[in-house]
Structures are given as C-alpha cells and as structure tokens.
N, C-alpha and C positions, 0 to 999 in steps of 0.2 A: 850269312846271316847267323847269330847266336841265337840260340834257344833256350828257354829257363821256365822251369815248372816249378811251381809256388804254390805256399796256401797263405790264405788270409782268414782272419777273424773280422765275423761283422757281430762286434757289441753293442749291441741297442738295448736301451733302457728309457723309459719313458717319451718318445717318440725323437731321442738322441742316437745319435750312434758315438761313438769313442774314436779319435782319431790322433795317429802319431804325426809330429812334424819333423822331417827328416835333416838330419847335417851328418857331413863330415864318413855317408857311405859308398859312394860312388856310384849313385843311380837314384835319380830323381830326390837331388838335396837341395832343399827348400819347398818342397812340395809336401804336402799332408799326405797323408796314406793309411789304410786298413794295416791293424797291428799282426805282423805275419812273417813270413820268409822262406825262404829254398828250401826243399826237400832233399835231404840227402840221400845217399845212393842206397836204395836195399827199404828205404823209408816207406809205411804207407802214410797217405795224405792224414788219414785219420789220425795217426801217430803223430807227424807231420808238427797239424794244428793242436796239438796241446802241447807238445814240446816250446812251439815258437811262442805261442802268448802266455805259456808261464815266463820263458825267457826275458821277454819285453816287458810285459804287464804285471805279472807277479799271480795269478790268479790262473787255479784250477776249475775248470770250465767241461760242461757237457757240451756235443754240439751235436746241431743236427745239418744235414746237409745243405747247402741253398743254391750254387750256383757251381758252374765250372764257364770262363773267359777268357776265350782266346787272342791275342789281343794282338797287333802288330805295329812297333813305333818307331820311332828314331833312339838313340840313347843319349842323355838322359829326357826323358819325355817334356813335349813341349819345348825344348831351347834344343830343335833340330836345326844343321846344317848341314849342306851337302859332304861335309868330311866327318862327321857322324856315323856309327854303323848302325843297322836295323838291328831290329834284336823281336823275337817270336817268343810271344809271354802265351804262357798255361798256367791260366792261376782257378786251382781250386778255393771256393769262399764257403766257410761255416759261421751257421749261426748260433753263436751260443746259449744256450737254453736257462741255465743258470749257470754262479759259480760262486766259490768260495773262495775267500781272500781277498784282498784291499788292493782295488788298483791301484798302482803309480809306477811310473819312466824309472824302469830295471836299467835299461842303455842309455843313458845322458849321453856316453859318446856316440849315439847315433841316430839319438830322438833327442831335440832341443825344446821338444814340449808338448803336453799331451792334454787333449781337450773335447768336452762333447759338443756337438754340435748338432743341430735340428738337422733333423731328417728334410727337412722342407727348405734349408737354410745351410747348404753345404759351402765350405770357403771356394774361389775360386781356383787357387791354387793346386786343389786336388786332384792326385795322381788318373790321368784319363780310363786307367783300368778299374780304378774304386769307383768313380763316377758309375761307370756301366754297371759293375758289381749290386750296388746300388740301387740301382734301376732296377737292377734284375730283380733285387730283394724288395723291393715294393711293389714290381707288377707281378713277381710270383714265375718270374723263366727261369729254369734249369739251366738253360744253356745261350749263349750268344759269340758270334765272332763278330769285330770291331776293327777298320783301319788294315783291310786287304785291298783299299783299292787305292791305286800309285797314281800321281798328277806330279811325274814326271820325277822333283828332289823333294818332292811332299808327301804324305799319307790323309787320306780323309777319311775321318771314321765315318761310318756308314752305318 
C-alpha cells in the first residue's frame, strides 16, 4: 500500500468554497478537488499549506486549522479495479482566514479549471477525501477516518 500526507486549503467565501478541476496529474484527473498538495520531506503542514496554494491559487493566505483525514482508496479514486493499487491518504485541511492576492489557475497544466461552488451544492465528481474534508468543515470534526473497511476488490467508506 502507498502512503501520502497532504494538505489542502478549504477557501470559503460567502457560503462557497473554491474548488480546482484536475487533468493531466496522475491522481484523481477529472475529479474536482480542495486546492493543495504533498508535503515535502523536512516540511511542516503549516509550511506546507501556504506554499501549495500560493503555488496553485496565487494568493497569500492565513489559515487556521480545521481538519486532519485519513482516508483509504483505490488509485485513482472512484475509477477502482482490481489491478489498481490502494494508496493510504493523510490529508491535513486549513481554513483560510483571509488573504491577499487575486485568485486564479497558477497550474493550467494541472487544473483545467477553477470554480466556486456552494457549500450545499457540491459537483459530484468531487474527490471522496474533499467530500469528507468538507463535512468535517461544516460539522465542526477535527478528525475522521474514511474507507478502512474492505468488501473484498472494493473499499466502503464508512
């Protein structure tokens, strides 16, 4: 099983959050997703999330903590087959408080488009660990694990 610790940004503004459409990265392309990515080695998370959504989003941002989601899928999520491998996500999520600077798609090679979307009113396509993230950021959890229990060449989140 691969393992990958992450962080993501959840930017909400006006009962929106911001969400990137992914192509062309080799992990959940075609699927929407929370603007974010890998920590690198020696990184803290906190580091982390401002590094990755100036990167993407262009915009220096406070954040405050919101969630940590442990998540377990097939790769790339949702288009699982048995010749798929599993992959173990640790995705830290912050929420950012404010920020300065003008959003827009920094990575065109790697976000095909970027969009707010209602909190109430989320696309279907979206990545099953933002989903939760999500969640978590509107009931107010800290913490959640998601998709540990096996039904055989399938994962059901839980």
């Amino acid at each position: 099983m691969q393992a990958m610790i992450w962080v993501a940004g959840l930017i909400v503004s006006e009962g929106r959050v911001l969400l990137l459409h992914r192509s062309n990265t080799g992990f959940g392309d075609g699927f929407w997703s929370l603007p974010g990515g890998k920590i690198d080695s020696g990184e803290k998370p906190s580091e982390a999330i401002k590094r990755e959504i100036f990167e993407e989003i262009g915009i220096d941002a406070t954040y405050r903590f919101s969630c940590v989601v442990h998540y377990t899928d097939f790769v790339p999520c949702s288009q699982a087959d048995e010749d798929k491998p599993i992959i173990d996500l640790m995705g830290f999520f912050f929420c950012a408080q404010k920020w300065v600077g003008s959003i827009e798609n920094k990575e065109p090679h790697k976000h095909s488009d970027l969009k707010w979307f209602p909190l109430e009113a989320l696309p279907s396509n979206l990545l099953p660990i933002g989903k939760i993230a999500i969640a978590n950021y509107l009931n107010d959890l800290p913490y959640s694990e998601a998709g540990f229990v096996r039904n055989s060449a399938s994962l059901t989140v839980v």
